[in-house]
N, C-alpha and C positions, 0 to 999 in steps of 0.2 A: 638621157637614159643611163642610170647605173650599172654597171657592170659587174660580173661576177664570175669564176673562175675556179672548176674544180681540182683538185687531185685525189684518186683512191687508189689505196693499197688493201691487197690484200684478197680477199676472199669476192663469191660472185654474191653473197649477202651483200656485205658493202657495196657493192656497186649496186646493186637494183637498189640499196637505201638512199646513193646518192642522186640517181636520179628521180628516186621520190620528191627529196627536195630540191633540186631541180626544176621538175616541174614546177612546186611551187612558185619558187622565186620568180621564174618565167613571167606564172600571172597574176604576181606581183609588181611586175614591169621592171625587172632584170635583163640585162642581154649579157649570154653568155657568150666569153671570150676563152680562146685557147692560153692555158697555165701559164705559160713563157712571156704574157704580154702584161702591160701594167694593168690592174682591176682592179675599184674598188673597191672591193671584197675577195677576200680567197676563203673557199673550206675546204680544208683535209682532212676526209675520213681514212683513219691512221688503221695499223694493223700490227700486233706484238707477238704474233705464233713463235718469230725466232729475231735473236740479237739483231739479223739482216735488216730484218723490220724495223725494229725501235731505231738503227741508223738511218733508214731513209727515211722514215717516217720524218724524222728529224730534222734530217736535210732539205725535205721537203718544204718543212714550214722557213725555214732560213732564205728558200729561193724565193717564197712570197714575199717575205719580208725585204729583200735586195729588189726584186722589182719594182714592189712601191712601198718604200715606207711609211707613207702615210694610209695604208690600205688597213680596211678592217679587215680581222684574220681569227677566222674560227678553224679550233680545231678538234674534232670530234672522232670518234669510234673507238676499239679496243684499248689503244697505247689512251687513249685519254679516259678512259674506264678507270684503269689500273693506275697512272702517277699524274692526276688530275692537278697535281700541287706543283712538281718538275715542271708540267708543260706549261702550267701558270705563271709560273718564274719568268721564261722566256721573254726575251721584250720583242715587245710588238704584239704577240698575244693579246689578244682583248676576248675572246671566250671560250670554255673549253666546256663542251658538253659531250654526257656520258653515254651511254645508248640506250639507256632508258628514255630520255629524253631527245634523240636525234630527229627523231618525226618533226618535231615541233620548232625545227630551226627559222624556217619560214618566218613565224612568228614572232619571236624573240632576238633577233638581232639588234633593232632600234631602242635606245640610242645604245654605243659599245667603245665610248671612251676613257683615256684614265684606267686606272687598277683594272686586270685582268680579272673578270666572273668567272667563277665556276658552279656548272648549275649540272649535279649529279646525284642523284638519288638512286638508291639501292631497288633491283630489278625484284619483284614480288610473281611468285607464278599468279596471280591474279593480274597482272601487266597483260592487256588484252592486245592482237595484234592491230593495227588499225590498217581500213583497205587503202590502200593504194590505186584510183581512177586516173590515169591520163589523158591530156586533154588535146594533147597532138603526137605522130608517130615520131619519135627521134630518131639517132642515126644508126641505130645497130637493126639487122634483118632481123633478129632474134628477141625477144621478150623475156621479161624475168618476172617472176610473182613469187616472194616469200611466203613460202605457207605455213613458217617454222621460226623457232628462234629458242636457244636456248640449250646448253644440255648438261647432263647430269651422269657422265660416264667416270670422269675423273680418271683418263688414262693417266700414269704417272708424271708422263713429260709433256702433259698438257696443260697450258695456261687457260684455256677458253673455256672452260669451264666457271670459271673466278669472272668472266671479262661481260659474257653474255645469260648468264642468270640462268635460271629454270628452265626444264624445259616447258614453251607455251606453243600454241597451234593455234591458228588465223580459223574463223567461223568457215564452214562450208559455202555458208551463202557467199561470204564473200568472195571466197577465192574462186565459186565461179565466176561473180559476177565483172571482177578483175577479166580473167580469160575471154568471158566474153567481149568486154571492150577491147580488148588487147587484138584478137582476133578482126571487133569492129573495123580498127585502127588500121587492118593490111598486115600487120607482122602475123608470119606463115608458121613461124617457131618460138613456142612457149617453154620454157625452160622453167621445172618446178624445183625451186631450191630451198634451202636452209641452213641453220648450223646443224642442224642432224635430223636431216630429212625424214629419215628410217621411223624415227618419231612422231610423226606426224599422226594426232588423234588420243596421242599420250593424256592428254588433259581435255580433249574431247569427248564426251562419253558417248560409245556407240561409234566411234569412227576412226577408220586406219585409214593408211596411203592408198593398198587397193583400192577401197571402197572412195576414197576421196575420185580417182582416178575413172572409176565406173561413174560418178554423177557427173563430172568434169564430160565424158564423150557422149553419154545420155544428153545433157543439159544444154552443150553447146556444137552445134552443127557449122558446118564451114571445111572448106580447104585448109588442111593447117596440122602441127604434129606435136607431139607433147617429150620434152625430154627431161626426165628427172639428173639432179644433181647426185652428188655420191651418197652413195648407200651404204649402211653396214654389212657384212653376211648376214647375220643373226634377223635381219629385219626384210629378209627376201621375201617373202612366203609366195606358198605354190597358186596363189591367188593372183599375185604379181605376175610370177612369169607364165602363166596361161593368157591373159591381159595382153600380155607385151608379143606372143606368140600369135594370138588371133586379131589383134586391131593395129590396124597399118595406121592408124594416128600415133601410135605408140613406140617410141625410136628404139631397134635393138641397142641398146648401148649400157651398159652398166659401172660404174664408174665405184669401186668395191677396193676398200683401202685391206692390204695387209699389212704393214709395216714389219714385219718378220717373219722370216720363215723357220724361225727356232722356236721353240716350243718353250724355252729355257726363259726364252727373251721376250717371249710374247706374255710368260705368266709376271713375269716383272713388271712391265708396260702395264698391266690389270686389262689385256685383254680377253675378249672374251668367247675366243674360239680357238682352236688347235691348227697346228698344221696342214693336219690330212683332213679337218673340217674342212677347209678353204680351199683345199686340191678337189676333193669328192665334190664338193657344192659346183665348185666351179665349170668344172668338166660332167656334171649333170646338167646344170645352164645349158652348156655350148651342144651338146647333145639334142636338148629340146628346142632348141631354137638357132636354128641353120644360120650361119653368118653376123651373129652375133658379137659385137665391140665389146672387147673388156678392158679399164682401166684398173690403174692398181697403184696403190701411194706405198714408196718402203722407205725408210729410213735406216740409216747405216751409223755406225759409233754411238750407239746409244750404251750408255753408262754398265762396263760387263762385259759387250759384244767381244767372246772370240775370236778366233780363224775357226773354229767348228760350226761356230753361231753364222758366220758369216756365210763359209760354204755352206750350210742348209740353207740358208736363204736361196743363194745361185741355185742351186740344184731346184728349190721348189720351182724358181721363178723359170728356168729351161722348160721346166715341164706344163707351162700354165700356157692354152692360145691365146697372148696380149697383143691388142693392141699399141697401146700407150703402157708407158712406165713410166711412173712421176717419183725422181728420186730426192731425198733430201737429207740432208746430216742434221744429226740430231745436235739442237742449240739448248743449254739449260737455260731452262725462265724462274728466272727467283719467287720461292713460293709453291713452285711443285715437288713431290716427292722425291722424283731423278735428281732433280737441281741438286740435291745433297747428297746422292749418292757417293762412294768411296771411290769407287775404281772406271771414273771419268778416263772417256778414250782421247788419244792424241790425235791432234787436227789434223797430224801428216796419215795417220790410219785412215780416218773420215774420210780424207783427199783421194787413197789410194781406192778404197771400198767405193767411192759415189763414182766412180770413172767405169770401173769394172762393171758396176750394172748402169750408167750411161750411155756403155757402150753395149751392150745387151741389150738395153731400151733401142738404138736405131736397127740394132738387127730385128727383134723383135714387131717391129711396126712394119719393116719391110717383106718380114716373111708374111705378117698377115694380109699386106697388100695384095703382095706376091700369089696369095690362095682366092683371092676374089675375083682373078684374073677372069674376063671374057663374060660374067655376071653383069645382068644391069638394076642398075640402079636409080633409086630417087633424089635430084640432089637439089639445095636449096642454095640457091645463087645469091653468093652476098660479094662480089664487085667483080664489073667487066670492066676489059681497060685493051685497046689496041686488038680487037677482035680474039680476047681470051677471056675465059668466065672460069671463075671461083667460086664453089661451096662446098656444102660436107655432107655426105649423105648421112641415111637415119644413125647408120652404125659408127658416125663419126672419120667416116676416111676423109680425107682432105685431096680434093678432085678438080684438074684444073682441063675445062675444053674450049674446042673452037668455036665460035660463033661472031657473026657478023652482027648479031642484034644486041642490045644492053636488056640482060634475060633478068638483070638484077630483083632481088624479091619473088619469082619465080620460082616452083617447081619445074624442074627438068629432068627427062629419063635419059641415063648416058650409059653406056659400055664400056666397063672399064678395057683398054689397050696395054697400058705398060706403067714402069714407075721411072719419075726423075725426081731425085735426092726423096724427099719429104712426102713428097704427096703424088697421088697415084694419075695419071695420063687414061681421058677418055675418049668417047664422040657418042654426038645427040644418038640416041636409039630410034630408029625409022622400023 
């Protein structure tokens, strides 16, 4: 039996694509093997958001390569979108396809000797999305279904735009029809993502996320809970969070990127809400919906960033109830607008700014803990080990209790008791 052997970077699109083909291969008569062991095959779905990436990405395919050099080695996704001709160079390389075509890997492998292919054709918003049916549950408690791909915002220090095409939306039929098998399958938690979620129905006519999300809990019955991917503000609507406030299918959790809290800094980015947009929105959310998770993406030294620019950020981000804080320094990507900007900040700045809200970020998730105290909760169990259980509830806490049984894949009711380091301390609710 053949063997084959993934790696993905990057985003939670990529990974729900790489277990698309995945599955394929599967039943194909593949056996997949952990990355570190010799395969006859390796595919790296690569990822170029920031330099970080184009370096592992890199390193990535060199480690398949030193395991077995005689192994066939595709390499696919963003970084292979964008320098289709660099990754071809590579030796050992034998195919690089672009994401246009990554569905179709399955397919096109045999034979993949000799001169490295490149098989990349240019993304057309007529690129329909194709469904994705699995045919056995794999190893994660949670489920993924693309319902999205594509976007068309052109923030300035954004490469994905160039990487992933237009934006397109997957047919309605499908992506119940997806959930419902998914759901078939035993997996309790559907994760609805994209490259820009918020989008969704953009090239659908007659259909947005909410209304996706109404036919989605009409259509498909079962035990089970639906958690969308990040959202813009601008693409909330009051139809969402009524939704998310009346159906306990529906996870509080919002995952709503700011990337600065300067107003200065946000009109340069080309984004496309204000400061006090995003303070007022936000703090209407948590208002209307009790216990509600917020996540939030900022980026620090981006091309300009003050000490003014900076402390407006701090000061918005004190005043926001977060959850999560996902911080990152801004990397230029050759080909975006920032990339050329003049007054490029120093890494030693970058270094000093990502630490400061780092550390805001663990105070921040602990005060939010800290306020659900004695509350209980819904939490999905994804591993026991030594009579202790792990999972997260709707609103994303990360909640570890006791139990003598393997609760794994389960709903469990717990009360929350206390915090240690990271994640909040419960017991079963009786």
């Amino acid at each position: 039996m053949k063997t084959v052997a993934f790696h993905t970077l990057g985003c939670k699109v990529n990974q729900v694509e790489t277990e698309q083909i995945k599955d394929e291969l599967i039943q194909n008569g593949y056996r997949v093997i952990d990355f570190s062991q010799s395969a006859d095959l390796y595919i790296i779905n690569t990822c170029t958001v920031t330099h970080v990436s184009d370096r592992k990405s890199r390193a990535v395919i060199r480690r398949a390569l030193k395991a077995n050099p005689e192994a066939t080695v595709i390499v696919t996704g963003c970084m292979a979108e964008l320098e289709p001709d660099k990754i071809a160079a590579m030796q050992g390389v034998n195919l690089v396809v672009g994401n246009r075509d990554k569905h179709r890997i399955a397919q096109i492998i045999e034979p993949l000797k000799g001169e490295a292919r490149i098989i990349r054709e240019p993304i057309s918003p007529q690129d329909m999305l194709a469904p994705a049916l699995y045919h056995s549950h794999h190893e994660r408690t949670r489920a993924f279904v693309k319902i999205q791909d594509g976007c068309q915002s052109f923030c300035t220090y954004c490469i994905v735009p160039y990487t992933r095409g237009p934006v397109r939306s997957k047919a309605p039929d499908d992506v119940i029809r997806e959930v419902e098998q998914l759901v078939q399958l035993g997996y309790r938690e559907i994760v609805l993502t994209g490259i820009h979620t918020g989008q969704y129905g953009r090239s659908t006519p007659d259909w947005t996320l909410d209304g996706l999300l109404e036919k989605i809990l009409a259509s498909v019955p079962g035990s089970y809970r639906i958690r969308l991917s990040s959202i813009e503000l601008g693409e909330i609507s009051d139809r969402l969070l009524e939704l998310i406030k009346s159906e306990n299918r529906l996870c509080r959790h919002l995952h709503i990127p700011l990337q600065s809290g300067s107003d200065r800094v946000l009109k340069r980015m080309a984004r496309r809400y204000t400061r006090d947009e995003y303070q007022r929105r936000i703090l209407e959310i948590a208002a209307l919906i009790p216990g509600v998770g917020f996540a939030a993406d900022v980026m620090v030294g981006f091309p300009g960033e003050t000490v003014d620019d900076f402390a407006s950020t701090v000061q918005l981000l004190q005043s926001l109830p977060l959850l999560d804080l996902h911080v990152f320094k801004y990397s230029p990507r050759p080909g975006t607008p920032a990339a050329s900007y003049p007054d490029q900040i120093d890494e030693r700045v970058k270094n000093e700014r990502s630490k400061v809200l780092l550390s805001m970020a663990r105070q921040k998730h602990r005060e939010f803990m800290k306020s659900m105290m004695g509350q209980v909760f819904t939490v999905l169990v994804e591993e026991c080990e030594s009579g202790r259980c792990k999972g997260f509830s709707d609103n994303y806490i990360n909640i570890e209790f006791s139990s003598p049984h393997d609760l794994c894949g389960q709903f469990i009711e717990v009360v929350l008791d206390g915090i240690h380091r990271n994640y909040a301390v419960a017991r079963i609710y009786a």
